[in-house]
PDB file of N, CA, C and O in Angstrom:
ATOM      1  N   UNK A   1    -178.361  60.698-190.102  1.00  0.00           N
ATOM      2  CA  UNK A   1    -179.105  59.866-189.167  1.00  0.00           C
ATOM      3  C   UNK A   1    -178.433  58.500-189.100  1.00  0.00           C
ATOM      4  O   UNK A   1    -177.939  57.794-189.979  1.00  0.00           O
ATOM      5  N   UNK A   2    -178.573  58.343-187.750  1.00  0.00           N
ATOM      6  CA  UNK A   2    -177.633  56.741-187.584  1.00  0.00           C
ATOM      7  C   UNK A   2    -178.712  55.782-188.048  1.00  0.00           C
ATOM      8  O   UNK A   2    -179.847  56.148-188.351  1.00  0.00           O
ATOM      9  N   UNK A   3    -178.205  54.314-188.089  1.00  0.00           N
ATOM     10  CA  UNK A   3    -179.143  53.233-188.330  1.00  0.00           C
ATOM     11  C   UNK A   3    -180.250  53.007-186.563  1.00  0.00           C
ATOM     12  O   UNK A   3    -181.235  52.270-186.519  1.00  0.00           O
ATOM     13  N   UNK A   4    -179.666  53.941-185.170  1.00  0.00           N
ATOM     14  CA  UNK A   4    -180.587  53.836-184.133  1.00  0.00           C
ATOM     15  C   UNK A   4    -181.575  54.817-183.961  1.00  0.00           C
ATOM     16  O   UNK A   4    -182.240  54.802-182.925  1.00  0.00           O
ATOM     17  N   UNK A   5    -181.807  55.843-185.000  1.00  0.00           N
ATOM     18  CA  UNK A   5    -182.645  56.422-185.170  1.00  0.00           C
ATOM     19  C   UNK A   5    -183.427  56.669-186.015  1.00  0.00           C
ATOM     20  O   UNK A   5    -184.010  57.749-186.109  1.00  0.00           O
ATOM     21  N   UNK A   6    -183.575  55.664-186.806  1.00  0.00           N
ATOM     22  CA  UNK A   6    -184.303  55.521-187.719  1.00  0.00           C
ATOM     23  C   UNK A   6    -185.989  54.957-187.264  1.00  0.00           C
ATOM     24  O   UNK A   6    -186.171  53.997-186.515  1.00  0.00           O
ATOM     25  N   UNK A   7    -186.893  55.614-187.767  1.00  0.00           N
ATOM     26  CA  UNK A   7    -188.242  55.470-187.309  1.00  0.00           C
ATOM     27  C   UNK A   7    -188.478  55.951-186.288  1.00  0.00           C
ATOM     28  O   UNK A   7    -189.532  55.809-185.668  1.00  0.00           O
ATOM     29  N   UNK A   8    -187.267  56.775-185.863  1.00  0.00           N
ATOM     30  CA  UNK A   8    -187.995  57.344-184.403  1.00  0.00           C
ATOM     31  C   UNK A   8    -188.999  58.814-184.769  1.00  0.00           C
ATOM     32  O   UNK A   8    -189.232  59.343-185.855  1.00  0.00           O
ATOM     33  N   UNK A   9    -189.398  59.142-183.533  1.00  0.00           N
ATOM     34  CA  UNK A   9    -190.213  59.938-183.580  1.00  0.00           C
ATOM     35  C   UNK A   9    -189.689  61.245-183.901  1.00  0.00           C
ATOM     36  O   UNK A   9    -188.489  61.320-183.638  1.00  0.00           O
ATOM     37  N   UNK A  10    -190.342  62.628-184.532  1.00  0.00           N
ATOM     38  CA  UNK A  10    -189.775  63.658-184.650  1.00  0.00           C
ATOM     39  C   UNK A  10    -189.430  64.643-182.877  1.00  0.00           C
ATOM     40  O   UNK A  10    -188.700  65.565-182.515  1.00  0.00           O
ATOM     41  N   UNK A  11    -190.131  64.027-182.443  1.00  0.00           N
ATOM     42  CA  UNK A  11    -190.144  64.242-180.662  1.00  0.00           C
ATOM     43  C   UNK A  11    -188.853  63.424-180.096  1.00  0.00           C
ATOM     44  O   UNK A  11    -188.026  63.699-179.227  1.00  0.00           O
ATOM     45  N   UNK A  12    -188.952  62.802-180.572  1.00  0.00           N
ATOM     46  CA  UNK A  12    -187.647  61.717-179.494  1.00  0.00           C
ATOM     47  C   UNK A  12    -186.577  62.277-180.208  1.00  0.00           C
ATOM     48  O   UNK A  12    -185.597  62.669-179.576  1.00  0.00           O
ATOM     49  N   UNK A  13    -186.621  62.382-181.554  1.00  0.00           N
ATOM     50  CA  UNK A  13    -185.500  63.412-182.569  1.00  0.00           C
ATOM     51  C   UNK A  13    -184.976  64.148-181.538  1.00  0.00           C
ATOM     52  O   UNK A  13    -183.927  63.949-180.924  1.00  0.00           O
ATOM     53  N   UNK A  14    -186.130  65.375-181.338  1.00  0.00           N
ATOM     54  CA  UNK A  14    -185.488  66.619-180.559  1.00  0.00           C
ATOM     55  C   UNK A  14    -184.882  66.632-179.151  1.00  0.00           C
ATOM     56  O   UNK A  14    -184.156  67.424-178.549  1.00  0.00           O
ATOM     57  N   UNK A  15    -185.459  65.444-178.849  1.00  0.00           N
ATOM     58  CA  UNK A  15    -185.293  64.849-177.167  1.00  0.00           C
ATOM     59  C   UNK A  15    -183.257  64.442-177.047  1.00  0.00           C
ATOM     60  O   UNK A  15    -182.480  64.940-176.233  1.00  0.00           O
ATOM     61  N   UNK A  16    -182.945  63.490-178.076  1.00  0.00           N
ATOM     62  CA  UNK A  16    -181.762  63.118-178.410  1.00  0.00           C
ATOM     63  C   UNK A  16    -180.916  64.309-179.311  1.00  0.00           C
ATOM     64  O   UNK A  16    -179.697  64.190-179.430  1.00  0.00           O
ATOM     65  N   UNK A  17    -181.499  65.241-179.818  1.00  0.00           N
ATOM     66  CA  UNK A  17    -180.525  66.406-180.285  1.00  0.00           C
ATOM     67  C   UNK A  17    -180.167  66.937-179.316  1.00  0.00           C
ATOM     68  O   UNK A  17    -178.996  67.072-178.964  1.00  0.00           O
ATOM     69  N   UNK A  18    -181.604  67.495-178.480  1.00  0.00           N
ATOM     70  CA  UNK A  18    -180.552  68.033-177.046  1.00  0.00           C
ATOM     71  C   UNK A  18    -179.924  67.506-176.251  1.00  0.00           C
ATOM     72  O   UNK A  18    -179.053  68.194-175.719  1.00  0.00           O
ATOM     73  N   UNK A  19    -180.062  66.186-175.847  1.00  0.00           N
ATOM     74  CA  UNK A  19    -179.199  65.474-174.843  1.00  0.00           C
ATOM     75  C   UNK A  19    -177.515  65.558-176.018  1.00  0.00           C
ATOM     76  O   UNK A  19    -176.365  65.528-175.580  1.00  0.00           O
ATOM     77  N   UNK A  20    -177.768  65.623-176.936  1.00  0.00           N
ATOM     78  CA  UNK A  20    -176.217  65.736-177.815  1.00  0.00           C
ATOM     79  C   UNK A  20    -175.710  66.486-177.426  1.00  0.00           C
ATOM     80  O   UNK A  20    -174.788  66.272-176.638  1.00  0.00           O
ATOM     81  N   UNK A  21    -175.983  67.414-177.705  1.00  0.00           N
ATOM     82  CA  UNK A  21    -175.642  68.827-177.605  1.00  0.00           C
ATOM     83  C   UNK A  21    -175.515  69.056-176.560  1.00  0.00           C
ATOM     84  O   UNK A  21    -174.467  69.676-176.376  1.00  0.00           O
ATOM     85  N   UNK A  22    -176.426  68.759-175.118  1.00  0.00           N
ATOM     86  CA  UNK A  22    -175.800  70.093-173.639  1.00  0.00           C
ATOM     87  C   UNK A  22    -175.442  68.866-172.885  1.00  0.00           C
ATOM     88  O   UNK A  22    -174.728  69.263-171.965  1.00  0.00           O
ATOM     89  N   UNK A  23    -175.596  67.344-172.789  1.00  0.00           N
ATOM     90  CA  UNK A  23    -175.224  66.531-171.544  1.00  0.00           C
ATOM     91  C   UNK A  23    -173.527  66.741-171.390  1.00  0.00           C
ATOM     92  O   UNK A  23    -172.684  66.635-170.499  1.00  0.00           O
ATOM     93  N   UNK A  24    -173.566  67.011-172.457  1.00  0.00           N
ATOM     94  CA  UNK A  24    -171.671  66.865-171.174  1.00  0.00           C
ATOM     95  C   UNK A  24    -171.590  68.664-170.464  1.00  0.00           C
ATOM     96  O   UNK A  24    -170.603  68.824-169.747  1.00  0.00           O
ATOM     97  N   UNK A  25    -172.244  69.564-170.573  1.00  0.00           N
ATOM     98  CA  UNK A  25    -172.472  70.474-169.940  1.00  0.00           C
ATOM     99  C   UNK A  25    -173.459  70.168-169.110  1.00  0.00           C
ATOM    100  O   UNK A  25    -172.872  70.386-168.050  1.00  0.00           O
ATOM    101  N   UNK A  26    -174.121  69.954-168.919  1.00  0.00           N
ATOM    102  CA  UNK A  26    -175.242  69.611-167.981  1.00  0.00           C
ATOM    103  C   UNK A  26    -174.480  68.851-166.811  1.00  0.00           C
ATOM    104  O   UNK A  26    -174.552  69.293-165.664  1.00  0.00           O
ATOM    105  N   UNK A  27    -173.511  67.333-167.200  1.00  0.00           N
ATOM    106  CA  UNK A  27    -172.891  66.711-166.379  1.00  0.00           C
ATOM    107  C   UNK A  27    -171.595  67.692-165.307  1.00  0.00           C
ATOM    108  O   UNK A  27    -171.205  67.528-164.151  1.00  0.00           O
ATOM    109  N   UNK A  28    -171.177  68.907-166.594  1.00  0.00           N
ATOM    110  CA  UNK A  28    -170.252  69.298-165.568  1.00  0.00           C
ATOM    111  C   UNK A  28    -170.788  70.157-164.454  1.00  0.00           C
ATOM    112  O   UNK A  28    -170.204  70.358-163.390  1.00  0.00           O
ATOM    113  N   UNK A  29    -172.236  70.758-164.890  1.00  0.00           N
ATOM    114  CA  UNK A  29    -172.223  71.833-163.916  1.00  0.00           C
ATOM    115  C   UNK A  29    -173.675  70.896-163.197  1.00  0.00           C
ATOM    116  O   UNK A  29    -174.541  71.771-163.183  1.00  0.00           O
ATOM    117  N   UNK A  30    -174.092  70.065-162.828  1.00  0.00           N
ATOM    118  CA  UNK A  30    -174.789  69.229-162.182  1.00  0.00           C
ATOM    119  C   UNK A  30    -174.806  68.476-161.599  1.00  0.00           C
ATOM    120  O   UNK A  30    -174.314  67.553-162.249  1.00  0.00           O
ATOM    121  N   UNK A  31    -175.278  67.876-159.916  1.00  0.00           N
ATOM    122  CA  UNK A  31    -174.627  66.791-159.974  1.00  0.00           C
ATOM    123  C   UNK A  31    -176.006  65.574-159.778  1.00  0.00           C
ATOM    124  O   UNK A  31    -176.883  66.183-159.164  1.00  0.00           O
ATOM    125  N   UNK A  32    -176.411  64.348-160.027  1.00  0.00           N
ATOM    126  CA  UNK A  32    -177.149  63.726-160.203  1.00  0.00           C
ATOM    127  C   UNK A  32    -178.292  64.472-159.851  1.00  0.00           C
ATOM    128  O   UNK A  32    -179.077  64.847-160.722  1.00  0.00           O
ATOM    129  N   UNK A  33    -178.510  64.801-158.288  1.00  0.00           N
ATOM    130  CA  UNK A  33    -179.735  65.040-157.872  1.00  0.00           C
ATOM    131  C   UNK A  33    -180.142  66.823-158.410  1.00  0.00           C
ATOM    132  O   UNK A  33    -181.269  67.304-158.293  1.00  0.00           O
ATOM    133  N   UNK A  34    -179.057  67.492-158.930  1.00  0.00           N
ATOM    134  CA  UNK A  34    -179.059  68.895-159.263  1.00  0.00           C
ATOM    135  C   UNK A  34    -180.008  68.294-161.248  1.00  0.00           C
ATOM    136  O   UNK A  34    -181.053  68.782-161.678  1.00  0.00           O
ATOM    137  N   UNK A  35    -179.472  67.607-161.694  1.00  0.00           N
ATOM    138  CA  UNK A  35    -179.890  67.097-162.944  1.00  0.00           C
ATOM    139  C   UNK A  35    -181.478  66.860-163.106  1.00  0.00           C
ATOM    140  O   UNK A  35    -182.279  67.120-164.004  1.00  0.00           O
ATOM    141  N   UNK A  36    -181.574  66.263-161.863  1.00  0.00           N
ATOM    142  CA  UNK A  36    -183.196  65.552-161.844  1.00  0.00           C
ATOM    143  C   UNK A  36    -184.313  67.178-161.297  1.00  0.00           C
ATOM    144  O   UNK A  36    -185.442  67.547-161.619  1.00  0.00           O
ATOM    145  N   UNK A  37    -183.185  67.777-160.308  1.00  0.00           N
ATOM    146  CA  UNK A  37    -184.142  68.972-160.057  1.00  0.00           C
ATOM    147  C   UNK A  37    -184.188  69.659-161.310  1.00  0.00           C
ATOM    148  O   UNK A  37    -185.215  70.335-161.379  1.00  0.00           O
ATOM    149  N   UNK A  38    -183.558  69.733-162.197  1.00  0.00           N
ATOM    150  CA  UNK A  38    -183.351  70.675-163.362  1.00  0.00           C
ATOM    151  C   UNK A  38    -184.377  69.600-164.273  1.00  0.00           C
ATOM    152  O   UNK A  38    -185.029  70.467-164.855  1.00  0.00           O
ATOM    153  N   UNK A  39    -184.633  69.008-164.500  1.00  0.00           N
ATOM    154  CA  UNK A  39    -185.863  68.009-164.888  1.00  0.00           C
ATOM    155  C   UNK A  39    -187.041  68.512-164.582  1.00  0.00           C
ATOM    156  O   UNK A  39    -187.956  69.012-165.236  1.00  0.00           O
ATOM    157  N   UNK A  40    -186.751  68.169-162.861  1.00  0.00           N
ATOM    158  CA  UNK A  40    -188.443  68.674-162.671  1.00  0.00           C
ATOM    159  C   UNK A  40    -188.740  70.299-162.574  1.00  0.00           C
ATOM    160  O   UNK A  40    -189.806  70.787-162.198  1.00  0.00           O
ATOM    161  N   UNK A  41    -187.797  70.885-162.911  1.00  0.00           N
ATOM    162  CA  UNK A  41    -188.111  72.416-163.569  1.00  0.00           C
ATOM    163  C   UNK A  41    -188.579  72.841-164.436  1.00  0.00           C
ATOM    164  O   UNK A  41    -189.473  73.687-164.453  1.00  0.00           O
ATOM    165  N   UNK A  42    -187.975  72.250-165.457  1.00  0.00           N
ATOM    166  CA  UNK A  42    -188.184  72.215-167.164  1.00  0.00           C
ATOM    167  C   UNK A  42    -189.684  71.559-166.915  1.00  0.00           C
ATOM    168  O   UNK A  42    -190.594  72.300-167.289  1.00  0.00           O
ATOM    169  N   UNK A  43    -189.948  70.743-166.548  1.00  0.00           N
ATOM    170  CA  UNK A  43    -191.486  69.630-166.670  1.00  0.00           C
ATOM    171  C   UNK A  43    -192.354  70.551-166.081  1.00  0.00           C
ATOM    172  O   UNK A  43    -193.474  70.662-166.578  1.00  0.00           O
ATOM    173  N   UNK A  44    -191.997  71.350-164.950  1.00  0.00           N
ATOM    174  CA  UNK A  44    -192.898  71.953-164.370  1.00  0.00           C
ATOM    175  C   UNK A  44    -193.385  73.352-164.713  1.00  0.00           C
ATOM    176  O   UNK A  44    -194.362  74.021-164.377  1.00  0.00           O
ATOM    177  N   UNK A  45    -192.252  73.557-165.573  1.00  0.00           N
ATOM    178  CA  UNK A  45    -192.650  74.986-166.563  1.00  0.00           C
ATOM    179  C   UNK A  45    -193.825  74.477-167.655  1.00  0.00           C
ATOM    180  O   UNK A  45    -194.928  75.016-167.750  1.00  0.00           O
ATOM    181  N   UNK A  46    -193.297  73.139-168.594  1.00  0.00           N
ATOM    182  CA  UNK A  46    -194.713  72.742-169.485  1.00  0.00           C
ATOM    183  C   UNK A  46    -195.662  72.853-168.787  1.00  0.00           C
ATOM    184  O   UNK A  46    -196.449  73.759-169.066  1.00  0.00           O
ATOM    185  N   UNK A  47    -195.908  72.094-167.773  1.00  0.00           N
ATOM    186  CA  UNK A  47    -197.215  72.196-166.643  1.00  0.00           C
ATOM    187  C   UNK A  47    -198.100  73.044-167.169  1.00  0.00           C
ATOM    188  O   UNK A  47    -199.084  73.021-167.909  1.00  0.00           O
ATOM    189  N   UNK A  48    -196.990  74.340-166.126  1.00  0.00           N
ATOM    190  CA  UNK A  48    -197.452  75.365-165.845  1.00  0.00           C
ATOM    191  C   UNK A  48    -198.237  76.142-166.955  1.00  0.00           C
ATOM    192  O   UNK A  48    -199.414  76.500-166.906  1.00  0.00           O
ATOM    193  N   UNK A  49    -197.042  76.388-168.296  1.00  0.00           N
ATOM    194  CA  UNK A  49    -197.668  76.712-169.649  1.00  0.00           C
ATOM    195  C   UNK A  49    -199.098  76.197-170.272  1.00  0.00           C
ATOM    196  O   UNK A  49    -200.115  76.758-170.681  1.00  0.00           O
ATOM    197  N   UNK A  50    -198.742  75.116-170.162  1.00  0.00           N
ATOM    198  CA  UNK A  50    -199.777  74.228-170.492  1.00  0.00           C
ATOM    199  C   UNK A  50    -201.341  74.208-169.407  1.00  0.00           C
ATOM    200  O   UNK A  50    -202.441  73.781-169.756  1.00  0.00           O
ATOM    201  N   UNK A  51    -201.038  74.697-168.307  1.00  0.00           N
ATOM    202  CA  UNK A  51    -202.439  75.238-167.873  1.00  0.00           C
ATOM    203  C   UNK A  51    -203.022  76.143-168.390  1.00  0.00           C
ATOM    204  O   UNK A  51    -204.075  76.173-169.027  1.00  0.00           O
ATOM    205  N   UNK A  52    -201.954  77.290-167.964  1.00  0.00           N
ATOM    206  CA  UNK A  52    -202.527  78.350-168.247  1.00  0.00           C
ATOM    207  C   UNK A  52    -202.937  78.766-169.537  1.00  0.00           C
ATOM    208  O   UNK A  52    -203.284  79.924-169.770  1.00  0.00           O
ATOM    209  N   UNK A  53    -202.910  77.857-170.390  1.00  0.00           N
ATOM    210  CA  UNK A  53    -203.432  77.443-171.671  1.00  0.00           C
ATOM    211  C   UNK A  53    -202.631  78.489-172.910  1.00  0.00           C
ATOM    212  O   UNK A  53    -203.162  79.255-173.715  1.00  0.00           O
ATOM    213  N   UNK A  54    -201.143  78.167-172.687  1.00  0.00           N
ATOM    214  CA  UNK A  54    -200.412  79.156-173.804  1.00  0.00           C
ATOM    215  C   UNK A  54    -200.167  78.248-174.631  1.00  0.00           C
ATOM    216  O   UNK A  54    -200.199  77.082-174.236  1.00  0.00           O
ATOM    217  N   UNK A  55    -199.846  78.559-176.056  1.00  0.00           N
ATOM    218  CA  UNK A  55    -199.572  77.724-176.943  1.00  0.00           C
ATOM    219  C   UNK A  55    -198.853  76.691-176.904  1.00  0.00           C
ATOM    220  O   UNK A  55    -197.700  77.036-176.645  1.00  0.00           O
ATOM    221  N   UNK A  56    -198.951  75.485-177.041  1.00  0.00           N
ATOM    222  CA  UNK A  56    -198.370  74.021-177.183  1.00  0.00           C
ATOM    223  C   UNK A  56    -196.835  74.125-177.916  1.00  0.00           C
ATOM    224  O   UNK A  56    -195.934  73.437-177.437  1.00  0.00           O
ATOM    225  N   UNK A  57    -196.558  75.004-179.092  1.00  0.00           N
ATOM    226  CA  UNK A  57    -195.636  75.263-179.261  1.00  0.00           C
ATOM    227  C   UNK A  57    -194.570  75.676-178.510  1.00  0.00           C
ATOM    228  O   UNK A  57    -193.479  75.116-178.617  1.00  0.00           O
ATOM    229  N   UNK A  58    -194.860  77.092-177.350  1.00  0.00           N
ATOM    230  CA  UNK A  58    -194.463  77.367-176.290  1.00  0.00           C
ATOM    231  C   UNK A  58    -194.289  76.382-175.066  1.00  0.00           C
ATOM    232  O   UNK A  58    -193.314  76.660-174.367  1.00  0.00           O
ATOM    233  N   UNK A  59    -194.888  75.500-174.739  1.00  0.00           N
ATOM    234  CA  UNK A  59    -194.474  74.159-174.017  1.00  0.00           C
ATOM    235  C   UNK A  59    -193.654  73.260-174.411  1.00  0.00           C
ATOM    236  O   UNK A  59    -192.848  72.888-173.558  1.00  0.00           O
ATOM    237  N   UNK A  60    -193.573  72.600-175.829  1.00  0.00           N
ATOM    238  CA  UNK A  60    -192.619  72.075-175.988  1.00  0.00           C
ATOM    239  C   UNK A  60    -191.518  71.633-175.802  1.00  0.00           C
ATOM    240  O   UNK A  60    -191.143  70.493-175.527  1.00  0.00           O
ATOM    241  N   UNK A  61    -190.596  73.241-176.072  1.00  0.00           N
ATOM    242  CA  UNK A  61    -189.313  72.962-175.711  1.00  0.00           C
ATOM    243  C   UNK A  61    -188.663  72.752-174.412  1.00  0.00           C
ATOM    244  O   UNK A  61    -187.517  72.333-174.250  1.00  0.00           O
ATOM    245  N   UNK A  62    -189.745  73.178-173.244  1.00  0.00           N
ATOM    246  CA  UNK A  62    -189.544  72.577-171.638  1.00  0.00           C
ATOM    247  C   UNK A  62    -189.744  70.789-171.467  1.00  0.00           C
ATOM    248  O   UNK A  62    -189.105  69.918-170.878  1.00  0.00           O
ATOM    249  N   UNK A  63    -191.124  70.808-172.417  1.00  0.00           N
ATOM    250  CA  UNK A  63    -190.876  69.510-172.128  1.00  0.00           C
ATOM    251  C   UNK A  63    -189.605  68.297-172.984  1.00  0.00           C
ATOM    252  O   UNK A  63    -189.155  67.231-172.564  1.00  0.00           O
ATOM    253  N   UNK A  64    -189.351  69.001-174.229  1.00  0.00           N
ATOM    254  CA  UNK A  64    -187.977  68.037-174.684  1.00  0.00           C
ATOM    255  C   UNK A  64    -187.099  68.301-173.641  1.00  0.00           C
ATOM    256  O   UNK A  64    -186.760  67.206-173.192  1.00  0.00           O
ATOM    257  N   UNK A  65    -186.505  69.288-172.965  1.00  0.00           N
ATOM    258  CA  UNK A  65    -185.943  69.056-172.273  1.00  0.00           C
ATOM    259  C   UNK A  65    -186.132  68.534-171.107  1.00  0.00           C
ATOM    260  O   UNK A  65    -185.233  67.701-170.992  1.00  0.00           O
ATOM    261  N   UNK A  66    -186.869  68.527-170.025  1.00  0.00           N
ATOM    262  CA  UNK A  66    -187.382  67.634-169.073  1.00  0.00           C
ATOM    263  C   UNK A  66    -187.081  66.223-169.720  1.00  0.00           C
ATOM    264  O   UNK A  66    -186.321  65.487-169.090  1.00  0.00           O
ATOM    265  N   UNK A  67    -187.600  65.782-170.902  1.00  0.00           N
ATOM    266  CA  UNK A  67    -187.412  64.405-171.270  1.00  0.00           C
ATOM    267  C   UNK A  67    -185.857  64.209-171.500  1.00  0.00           C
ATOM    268  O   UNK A  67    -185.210  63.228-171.134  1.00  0.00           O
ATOM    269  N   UNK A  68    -185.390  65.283-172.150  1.00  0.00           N
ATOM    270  CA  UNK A  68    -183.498  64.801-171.898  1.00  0.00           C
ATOM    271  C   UNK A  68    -182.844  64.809-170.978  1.00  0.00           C
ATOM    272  O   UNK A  68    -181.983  63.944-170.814  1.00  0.00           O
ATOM    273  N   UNK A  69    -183.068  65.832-170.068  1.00  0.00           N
ATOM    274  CA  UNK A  69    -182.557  65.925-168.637  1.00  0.00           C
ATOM    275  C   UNK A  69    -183.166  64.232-167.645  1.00  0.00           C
ATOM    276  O   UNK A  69    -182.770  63.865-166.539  1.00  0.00           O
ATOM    277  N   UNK A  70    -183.637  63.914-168.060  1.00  0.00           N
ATOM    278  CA  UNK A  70    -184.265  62.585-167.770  1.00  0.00           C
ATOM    279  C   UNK A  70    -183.786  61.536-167.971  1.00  0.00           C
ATOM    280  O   UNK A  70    -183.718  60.618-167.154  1.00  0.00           O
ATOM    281  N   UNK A  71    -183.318  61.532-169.290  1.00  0.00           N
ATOM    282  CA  UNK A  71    -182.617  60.432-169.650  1.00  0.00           C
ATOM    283  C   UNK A  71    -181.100  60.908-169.521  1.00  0.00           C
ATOM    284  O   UNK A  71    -180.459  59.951-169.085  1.00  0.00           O
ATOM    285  N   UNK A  72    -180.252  62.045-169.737  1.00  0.00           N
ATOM    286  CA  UNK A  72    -179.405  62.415-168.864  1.00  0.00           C
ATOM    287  C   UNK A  72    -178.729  61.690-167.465  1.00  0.00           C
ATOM    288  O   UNK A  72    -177.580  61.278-167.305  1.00  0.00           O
ATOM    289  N   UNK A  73    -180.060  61.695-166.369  1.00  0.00           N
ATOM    290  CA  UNK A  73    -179.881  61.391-165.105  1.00  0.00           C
ATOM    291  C   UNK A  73    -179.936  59.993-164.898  1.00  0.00           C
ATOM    292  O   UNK A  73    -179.578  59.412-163.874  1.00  0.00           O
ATOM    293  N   UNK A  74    -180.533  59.342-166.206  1.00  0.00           N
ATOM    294  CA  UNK A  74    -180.527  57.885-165.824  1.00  0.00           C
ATOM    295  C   UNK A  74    -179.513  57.392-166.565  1.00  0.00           C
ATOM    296  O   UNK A  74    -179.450  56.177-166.373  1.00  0.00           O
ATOM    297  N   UNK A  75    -178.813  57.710-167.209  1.00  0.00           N
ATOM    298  CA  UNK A  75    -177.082  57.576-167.895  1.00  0.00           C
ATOM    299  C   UNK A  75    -176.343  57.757-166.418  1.00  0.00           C
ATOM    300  O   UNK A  75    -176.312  56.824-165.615  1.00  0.00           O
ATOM    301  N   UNK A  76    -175.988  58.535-166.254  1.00  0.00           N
ATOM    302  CA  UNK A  76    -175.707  58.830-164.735  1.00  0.00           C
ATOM    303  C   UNK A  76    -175.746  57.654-163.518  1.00  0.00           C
ATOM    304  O   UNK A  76    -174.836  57.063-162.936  1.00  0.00           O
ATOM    305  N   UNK A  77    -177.428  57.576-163.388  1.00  0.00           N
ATOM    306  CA  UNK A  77    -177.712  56.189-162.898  1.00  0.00           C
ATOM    307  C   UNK A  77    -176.751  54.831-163.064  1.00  0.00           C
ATOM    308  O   UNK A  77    -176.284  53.993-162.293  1.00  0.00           O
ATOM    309  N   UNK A  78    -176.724  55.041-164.262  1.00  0.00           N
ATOM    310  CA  UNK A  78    -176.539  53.415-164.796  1.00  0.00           C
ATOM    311  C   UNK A  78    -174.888  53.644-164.445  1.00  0.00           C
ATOM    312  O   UNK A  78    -174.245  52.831-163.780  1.00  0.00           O
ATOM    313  N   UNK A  79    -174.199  55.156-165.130  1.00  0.00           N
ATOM    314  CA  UNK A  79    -173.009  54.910-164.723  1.00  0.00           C
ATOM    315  C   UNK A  79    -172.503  54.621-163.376  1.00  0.00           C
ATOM    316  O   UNK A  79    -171.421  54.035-163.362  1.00  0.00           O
ATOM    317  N   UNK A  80    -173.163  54.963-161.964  1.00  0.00           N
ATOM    318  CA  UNK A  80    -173.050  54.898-160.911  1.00  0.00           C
ATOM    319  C   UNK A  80    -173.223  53.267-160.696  1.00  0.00           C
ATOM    320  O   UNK A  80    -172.186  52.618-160.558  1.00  0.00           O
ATOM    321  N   UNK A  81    -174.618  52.516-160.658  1.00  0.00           N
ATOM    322  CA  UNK A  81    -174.460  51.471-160.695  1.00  0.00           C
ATOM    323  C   UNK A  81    -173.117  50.260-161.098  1.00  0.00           C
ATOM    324  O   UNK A  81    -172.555  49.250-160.675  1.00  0.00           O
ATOM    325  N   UNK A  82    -173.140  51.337-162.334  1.00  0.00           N
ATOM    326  CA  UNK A  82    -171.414  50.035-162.804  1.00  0.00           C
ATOM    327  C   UNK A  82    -170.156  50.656-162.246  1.00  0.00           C
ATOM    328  O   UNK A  82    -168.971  50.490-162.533  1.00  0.00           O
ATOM    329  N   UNK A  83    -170.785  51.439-161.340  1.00  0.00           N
ATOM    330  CA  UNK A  83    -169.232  51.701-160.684  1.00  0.00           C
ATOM    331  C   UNK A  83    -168.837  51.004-159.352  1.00  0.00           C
ATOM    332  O   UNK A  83    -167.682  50.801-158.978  1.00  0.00           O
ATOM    333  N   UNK A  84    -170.238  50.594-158.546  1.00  0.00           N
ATOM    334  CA  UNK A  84    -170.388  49.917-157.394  1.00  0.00           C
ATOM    335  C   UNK A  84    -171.179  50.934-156.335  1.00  0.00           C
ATOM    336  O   UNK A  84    -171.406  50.553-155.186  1.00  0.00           O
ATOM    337  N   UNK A  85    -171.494  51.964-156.699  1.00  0.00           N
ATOM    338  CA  UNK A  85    -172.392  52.463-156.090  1.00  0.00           C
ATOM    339  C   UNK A  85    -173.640  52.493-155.393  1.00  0.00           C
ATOM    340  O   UNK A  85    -174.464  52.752-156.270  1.00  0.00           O
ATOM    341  N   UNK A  86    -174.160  52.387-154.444  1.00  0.00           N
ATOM    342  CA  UNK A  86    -175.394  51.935-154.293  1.00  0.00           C
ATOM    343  C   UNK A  86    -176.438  53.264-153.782  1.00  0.00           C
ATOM    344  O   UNK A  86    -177.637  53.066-153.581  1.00  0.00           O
TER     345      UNK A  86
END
């Protein structure tokens, strides 16, 4: 564990393991607005789970990812911005 993850949450843990692990795959086969739809996929599967009242465990891992694919797209963001993009 680095000294920037210290005290974080066991949720934000898993949130930042996966953005480790798949964003530079995610970046190659995505392109900003393909990233954010793949966001609101993943989010919309917890939803969905989460209505239909299946185990919280079973939601989870849609929603860590929705939350990495999230922060994913706003890396992205920011890189666009400092490129001169508008």
């Amino acid at each position: 564990m680095t000294d920037l993850r210290q005290g974080v949450s066991p949720a934000a843990h898993a949130v930042l393991d996966l953005l480790d692990a798949e964003a530079e795959g995610w970046g190659d086969a995505h392109t900003l607005a393909g990233q954010l739809d793949e966001a609101r996929l993943a989010a919309a599967t917890a939803h969905g789970r989460y209505i239909t009242h299946q185990p919280l465990a079973e939601l989870r891992p849609f929603a860590v990812e929705a939350a990495a694919r999230l922060i994913d797209a706003v890396r992205e963001i920011d890189r666009c911005i400092a490129a001169g993009e508008k």
